[in-house]
Legacy VTK file of the C-alpha trace (Angstrom):
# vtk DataFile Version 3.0
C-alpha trace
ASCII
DATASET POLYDATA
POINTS 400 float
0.000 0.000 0.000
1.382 3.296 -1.207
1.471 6.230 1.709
-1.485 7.871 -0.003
-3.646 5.175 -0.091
-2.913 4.580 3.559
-3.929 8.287 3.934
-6.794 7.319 2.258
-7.899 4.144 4.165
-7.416 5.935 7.472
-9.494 9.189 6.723
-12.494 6.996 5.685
-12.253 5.195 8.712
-12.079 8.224 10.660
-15.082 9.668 8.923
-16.933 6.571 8.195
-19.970 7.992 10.013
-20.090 10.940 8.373
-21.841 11.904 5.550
-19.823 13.840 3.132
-19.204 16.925 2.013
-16.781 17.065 5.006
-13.795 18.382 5.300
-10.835 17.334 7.869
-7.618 18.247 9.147
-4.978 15.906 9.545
-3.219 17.065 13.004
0.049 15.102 12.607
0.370 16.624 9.496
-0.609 19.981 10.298
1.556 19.664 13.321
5.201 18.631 10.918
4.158 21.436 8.435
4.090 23.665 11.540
7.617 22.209 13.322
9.218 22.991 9.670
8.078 25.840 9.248
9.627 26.747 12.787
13.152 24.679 11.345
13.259 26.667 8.115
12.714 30.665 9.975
16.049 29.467 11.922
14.863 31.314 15.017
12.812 34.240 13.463
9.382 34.207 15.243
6.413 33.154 12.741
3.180 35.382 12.645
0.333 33.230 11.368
-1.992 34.373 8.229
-4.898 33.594 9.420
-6.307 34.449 6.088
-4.963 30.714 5.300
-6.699 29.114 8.688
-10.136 30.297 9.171
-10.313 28.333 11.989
-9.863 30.131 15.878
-9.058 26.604 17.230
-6.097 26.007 14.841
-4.984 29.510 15.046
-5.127 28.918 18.774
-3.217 25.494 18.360
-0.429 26.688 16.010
0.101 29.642 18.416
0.599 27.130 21.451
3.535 26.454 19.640
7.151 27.689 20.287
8.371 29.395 17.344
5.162 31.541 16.278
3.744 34.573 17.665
1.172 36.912 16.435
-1.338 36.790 13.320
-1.477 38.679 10.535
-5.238 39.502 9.320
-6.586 39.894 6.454
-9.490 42.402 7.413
-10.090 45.064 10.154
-13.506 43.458 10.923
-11.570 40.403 11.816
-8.657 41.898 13.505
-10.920 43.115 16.087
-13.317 39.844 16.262
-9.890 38.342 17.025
-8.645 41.070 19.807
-11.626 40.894 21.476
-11.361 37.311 21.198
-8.241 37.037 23.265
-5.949 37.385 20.772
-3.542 40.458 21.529
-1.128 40.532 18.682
-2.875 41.052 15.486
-1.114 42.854 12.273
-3.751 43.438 9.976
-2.470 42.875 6.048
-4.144 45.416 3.836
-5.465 48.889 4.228
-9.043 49.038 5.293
-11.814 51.739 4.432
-14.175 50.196 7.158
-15.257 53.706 8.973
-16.870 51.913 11.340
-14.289 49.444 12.186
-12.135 52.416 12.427
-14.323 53.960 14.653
-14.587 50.695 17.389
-10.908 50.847 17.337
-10.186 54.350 18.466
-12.897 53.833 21.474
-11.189 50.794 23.084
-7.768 50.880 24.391
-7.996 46.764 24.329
-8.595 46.681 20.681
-5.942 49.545 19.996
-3.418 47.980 22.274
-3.548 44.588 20.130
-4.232 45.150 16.332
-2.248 47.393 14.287
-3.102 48.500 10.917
-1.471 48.950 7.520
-0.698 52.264 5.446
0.906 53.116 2.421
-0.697 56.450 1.763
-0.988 59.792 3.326
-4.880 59.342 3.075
-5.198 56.552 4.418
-4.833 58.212 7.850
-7.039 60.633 7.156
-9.414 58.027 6.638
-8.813 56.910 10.363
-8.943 60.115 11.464
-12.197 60.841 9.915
-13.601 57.583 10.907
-12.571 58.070 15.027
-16.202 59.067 16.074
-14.588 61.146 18.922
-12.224 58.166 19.925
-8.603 59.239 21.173
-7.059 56.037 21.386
-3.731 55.973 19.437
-3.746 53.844 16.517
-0.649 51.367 15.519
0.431 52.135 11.948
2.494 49.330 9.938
3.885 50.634 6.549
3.950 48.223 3.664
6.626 48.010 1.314
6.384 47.070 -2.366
8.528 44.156 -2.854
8.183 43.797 -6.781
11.002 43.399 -9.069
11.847 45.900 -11.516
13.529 45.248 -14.664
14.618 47.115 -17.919
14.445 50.677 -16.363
11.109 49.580 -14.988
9.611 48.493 -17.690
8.926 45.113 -16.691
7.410 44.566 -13.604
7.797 40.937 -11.745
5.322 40.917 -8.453
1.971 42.356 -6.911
0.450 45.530 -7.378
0.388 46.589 -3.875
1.849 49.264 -2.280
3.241 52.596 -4.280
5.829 52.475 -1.081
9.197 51.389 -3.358
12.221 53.506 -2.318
13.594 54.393 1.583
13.149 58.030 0.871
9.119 57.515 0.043
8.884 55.311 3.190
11.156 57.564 5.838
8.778 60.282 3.787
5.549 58.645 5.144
7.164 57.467 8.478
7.781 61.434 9.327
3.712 61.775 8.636
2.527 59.359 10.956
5.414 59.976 13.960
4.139 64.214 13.749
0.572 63.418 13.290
-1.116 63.067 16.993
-2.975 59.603 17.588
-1.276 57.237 15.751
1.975 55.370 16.382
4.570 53.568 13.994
5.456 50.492 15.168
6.472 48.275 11.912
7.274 47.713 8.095
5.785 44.962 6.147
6.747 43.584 2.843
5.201 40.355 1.141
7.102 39.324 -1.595
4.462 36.797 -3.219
6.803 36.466 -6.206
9.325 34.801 -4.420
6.866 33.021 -1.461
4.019 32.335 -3.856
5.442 31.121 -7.067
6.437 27.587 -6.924
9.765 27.211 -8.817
9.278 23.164 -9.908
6.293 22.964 -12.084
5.562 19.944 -13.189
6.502 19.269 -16.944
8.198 22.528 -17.304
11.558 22.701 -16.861
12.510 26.124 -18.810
9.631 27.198 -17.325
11.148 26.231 -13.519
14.707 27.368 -14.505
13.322 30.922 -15.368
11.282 31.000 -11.827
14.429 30.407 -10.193
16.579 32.765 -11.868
13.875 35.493 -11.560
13.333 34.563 -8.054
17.153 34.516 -7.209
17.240 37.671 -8.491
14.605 39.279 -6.732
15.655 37.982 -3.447
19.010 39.898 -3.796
17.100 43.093 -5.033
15.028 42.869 -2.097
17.792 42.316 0.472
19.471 45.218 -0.334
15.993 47.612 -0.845
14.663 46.410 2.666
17.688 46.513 4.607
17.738 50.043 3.156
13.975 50.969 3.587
14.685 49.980 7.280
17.428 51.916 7.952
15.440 55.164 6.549
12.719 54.271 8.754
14.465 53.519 11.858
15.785 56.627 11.390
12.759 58.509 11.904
11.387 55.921 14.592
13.946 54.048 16.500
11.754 52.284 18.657
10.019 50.632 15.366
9.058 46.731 17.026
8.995 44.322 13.907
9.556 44.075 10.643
7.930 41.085 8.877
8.248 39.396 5.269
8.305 36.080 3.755
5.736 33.929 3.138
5.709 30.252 3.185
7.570 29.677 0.138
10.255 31.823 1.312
10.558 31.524 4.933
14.664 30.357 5.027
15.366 33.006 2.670
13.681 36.041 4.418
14.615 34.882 7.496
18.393 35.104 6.945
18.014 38.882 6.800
19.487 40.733 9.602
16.527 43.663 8.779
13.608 41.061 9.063
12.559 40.303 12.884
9.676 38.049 11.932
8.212 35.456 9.030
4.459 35.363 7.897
3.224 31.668 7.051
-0.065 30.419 6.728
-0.980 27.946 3.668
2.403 26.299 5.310
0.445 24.636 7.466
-2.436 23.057 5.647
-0.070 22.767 2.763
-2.781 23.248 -0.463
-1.928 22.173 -4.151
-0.108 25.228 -4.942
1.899 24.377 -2.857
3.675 21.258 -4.486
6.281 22.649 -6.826
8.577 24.234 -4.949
12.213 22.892 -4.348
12.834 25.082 -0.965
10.542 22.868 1.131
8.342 19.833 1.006
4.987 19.721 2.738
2.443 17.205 3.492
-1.157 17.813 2.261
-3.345 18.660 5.550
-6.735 19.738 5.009
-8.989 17.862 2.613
-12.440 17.485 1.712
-14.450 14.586 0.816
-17.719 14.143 -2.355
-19.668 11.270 -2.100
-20.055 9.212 -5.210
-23.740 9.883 -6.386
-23.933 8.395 -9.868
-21.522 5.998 -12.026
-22.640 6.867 -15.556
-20.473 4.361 -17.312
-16.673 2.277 -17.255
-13.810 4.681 -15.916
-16.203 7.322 -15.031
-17.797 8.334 -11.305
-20.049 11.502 -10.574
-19.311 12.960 -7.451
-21.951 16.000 -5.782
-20.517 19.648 -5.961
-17.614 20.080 -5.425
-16.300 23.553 -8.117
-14.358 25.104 -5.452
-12.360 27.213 -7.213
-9.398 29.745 -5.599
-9.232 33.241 -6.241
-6.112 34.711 -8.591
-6.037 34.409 -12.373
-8.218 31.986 -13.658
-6.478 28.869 -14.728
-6.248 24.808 -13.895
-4.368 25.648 -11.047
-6.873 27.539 -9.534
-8.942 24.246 -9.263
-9.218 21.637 -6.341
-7.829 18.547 -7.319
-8.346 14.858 -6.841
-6.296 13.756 -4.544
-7.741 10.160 -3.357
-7.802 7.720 -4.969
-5.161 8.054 -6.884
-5.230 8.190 -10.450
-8.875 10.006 -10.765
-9.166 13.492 -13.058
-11.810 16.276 -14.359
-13.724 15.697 -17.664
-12.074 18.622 -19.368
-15.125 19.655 -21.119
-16.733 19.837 -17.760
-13.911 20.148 -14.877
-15.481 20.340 -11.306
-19.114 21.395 -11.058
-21.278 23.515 -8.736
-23.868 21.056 -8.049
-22.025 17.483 -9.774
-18.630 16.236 -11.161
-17.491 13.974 -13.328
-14.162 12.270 -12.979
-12.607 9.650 -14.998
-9.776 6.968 -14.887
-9.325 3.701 -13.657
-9.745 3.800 -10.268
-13.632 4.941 -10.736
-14.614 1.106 -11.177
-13.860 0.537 -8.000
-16.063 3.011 -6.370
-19.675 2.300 -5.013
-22.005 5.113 -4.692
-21.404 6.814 -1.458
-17.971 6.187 -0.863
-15.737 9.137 -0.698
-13.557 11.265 -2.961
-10.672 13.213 -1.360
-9.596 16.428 -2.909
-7.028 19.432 -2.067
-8.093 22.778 -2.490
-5.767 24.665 -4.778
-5.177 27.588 -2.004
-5.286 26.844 2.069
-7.518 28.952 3.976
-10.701 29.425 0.794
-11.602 25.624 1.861
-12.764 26.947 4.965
-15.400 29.139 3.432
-17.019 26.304 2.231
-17.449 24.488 5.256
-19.491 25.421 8.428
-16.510 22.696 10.598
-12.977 21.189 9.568
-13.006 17.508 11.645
-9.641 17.016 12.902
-8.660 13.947 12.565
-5.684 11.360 14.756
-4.534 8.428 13.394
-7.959 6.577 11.881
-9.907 9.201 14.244
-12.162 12.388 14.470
-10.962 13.740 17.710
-12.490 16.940 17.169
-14.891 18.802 14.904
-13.977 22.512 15.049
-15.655 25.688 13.158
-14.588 27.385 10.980
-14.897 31.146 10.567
-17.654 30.603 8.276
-19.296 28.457 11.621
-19.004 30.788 13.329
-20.998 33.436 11.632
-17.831 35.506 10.265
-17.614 35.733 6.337
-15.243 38.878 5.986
-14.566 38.859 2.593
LINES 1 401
400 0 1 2 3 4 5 6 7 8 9 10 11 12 13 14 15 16 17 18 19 20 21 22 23 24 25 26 27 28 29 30 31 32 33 34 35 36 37 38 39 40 41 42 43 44 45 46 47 48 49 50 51 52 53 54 55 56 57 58 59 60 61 62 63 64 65 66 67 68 69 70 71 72 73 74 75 76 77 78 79 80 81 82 83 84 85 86 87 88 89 90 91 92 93 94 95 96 97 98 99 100 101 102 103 104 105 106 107 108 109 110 111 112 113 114 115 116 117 118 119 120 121 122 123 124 125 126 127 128 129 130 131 132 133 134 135 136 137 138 139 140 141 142 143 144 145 146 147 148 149 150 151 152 153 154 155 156 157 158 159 160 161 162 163 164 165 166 167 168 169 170 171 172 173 174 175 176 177 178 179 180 181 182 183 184 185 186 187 188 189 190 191 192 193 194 195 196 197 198 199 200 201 202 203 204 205 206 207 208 209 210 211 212 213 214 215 216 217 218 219 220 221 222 223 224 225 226 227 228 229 230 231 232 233 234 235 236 237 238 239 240 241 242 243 244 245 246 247 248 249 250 251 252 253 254 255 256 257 258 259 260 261 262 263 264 265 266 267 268 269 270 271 272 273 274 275 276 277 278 279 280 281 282 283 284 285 286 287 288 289 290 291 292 293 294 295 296 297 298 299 300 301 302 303 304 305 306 307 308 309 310 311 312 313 314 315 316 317 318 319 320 321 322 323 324 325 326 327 328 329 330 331 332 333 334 335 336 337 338 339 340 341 342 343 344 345 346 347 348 349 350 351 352 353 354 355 356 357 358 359 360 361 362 363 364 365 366 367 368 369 370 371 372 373 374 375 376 377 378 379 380 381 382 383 384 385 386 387 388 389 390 391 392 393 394 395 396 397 398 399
């Protein structure tokens, strides 16, 4: 028996009671991406994205854990759900127009004291201002940095369109805004670069391909050392008591973390380690959160119809953006149909040997977007459910 289809034998023991859709976690693997994630930063404290959890209880778990410390959020309402849910280190990701989540923040020194927000424009803060509803509590201000690579004189761009934040002058510029401006307080830099942490550099059946994600990604990581260590030094200049400065991403977490100018990583799909996640030759993961279609229809030889089950990621649309079938082995999309909101198809041999009701297994192309499909993530031990946990979506919180 191959290691997968032991994977697969034990998860449909441990949900053999349950009716799919369903979707588990996988603790001991969950638990090895986490303690390699930990190896790789080589000290550096991890902040979780919890944007790639959804889940309080594994946030809570992975935080347990020596080596990570804070989360990074992906919305203001959800920084403060998570303050005021006990959580007291929260760096929010983006920039936020929410007036009224502005306007809980300045009124409670709790919230205020733990989540700390992200700028990259003068107006931004004017937003916040605007937004205060006569509250004087001082806000935390994180700049973001953009981390893209520029070549040709700029006329190629390799990266996200984030922040306009490029050079140490423009950041030291908006540093001096914030530290003279009364009710607000600078307290880190940010700077995600997503084309080295996000791109994987092995794709399958493309080795040119690979070999030119590597040089460009080589590349950019020197750029970048150089930029940030710069950017930081401008900054620090104007506030010396600045606490963090965070980068990475999973796919990067070794290399940012052997910058002296980075204090902290941000990780997140690390731990549930989705599809995307498969070509890279930095780290190896194993495949923790899944979800399960029952088989409701065998319309002929090498074919199976499982329910639902078009779950696709966000980013440019393309293949990679869909989940995949993961167990049993061998199983793919129709590609005039691929997976379907209400039914889908999938062919190959192994479909003979299905009944109707037995489970497929599939892996979400990103980590966290499973979770917004699913009310609870079952966390499974060995050939058990130990736990069934909600997600934010369980809880009542879709913030995007």
């Amino acid at each position: 028996m191959t290691p997968r289809a032991a994977d697969r034998a034990r998860y449909d023991r441990a949900t053999a009671h349950l009716d799919a859709p369903v979707a588990i976690v996988d603790l001991e693997a969950f638990d090895a991406n986490a303690e390699d994630l930990v190896r790789r930063a080589g000290g550096k404290p991890i902040r979780v994205a919890s944007k790639s959890v959804r889940c309080r209880a594994l946030l809570e778990r992975v935080l347990a854990r020596e080596g990570f410390a804070g989360i990074m959020s992906f919305t203001l309402d959800e920084s403060l759900w998570l303050a005021r849910a006990g959580f007291d280190d929260v760096l929010l990701a983006y920039p936020s127009a929410d007036r009224t989540a502005y306007g809980e923040l300045a009124n409670d020194p709790k919230l205020a004291a733990a989540v700390t927000v992200m700028v990259d424009d003068p107006a931004q803060l004017d937003l916040i201002d605007h937004a205060r509803a006569g509250g004087g509590e001082e806000i935390r201000v994180c700049l973001e940095l953009d981390t893209s690579l520029r070549l040709l004189g700029g006329r190629v761009r390799v990266g996200a369109l984030r922040s306009p934040l490029r050079e140490p002058a423009q950041l030291a510029e908006l540093a001096r805004s914030v530290v003279r401006r009364p009710g607000f307080r600078l307290v880190g830099i940010m700077a995600y670069e997503g084309h080295v942490a996000g791109v994987g550099d092995a794709v399958a059946g493309r080795p040119l391909r690979s070999r030119a994600i590597r040089l460009m990604q080589s590349a950019a990581r020197r750029e970048l050392a150089e930029r940030r260590a710069a950017v930081v030094r401008a900054v620090r200049a104007v506030a010396p008591d600045l606490e963090f400065v965070n980068g990475g991403g999973t796919g990067s977490v070794q290399y940012t973390a052997a910058e002296d100018a980075v204090t902290e990583i941000a990780a997140g799909s690390g731990l549930f380690v989705p599809r995307l996640f498969d070509n890279y030759t930095s780290f190896t993961g194993r495949p923790a959160a899944l979800f399960a279609q029952p088989v409701v229809r065998r319309p002929g030889v090498g074919v199976v119809t499982v329910l639902g089950g078009g779950y696709p990621a966000s980013g440019a649309a393309g293949v990679d953006r869909l989940p995949v079938p993961y167990l049993p082995e061998g199983l793919r999309y129709d590609p005039r149909e691929g997976p379907g909101e209400v039914q889908t198809p999938l062919i190959g041999g192994p479909a003979d040997d299905l009944l109707i009701g037995d489970k497929v297994w599939f892996r979400h192309a990103k980590a966290g977007e499973l979770c917004e499909r699913f009310d609870s993530l079952r966390l499974v031990e060995g050939d058990r459910v130990t736990a069934t946990v909600p997600t934010y979506r369980g809880e009542g919180r879709t913030f995007l």
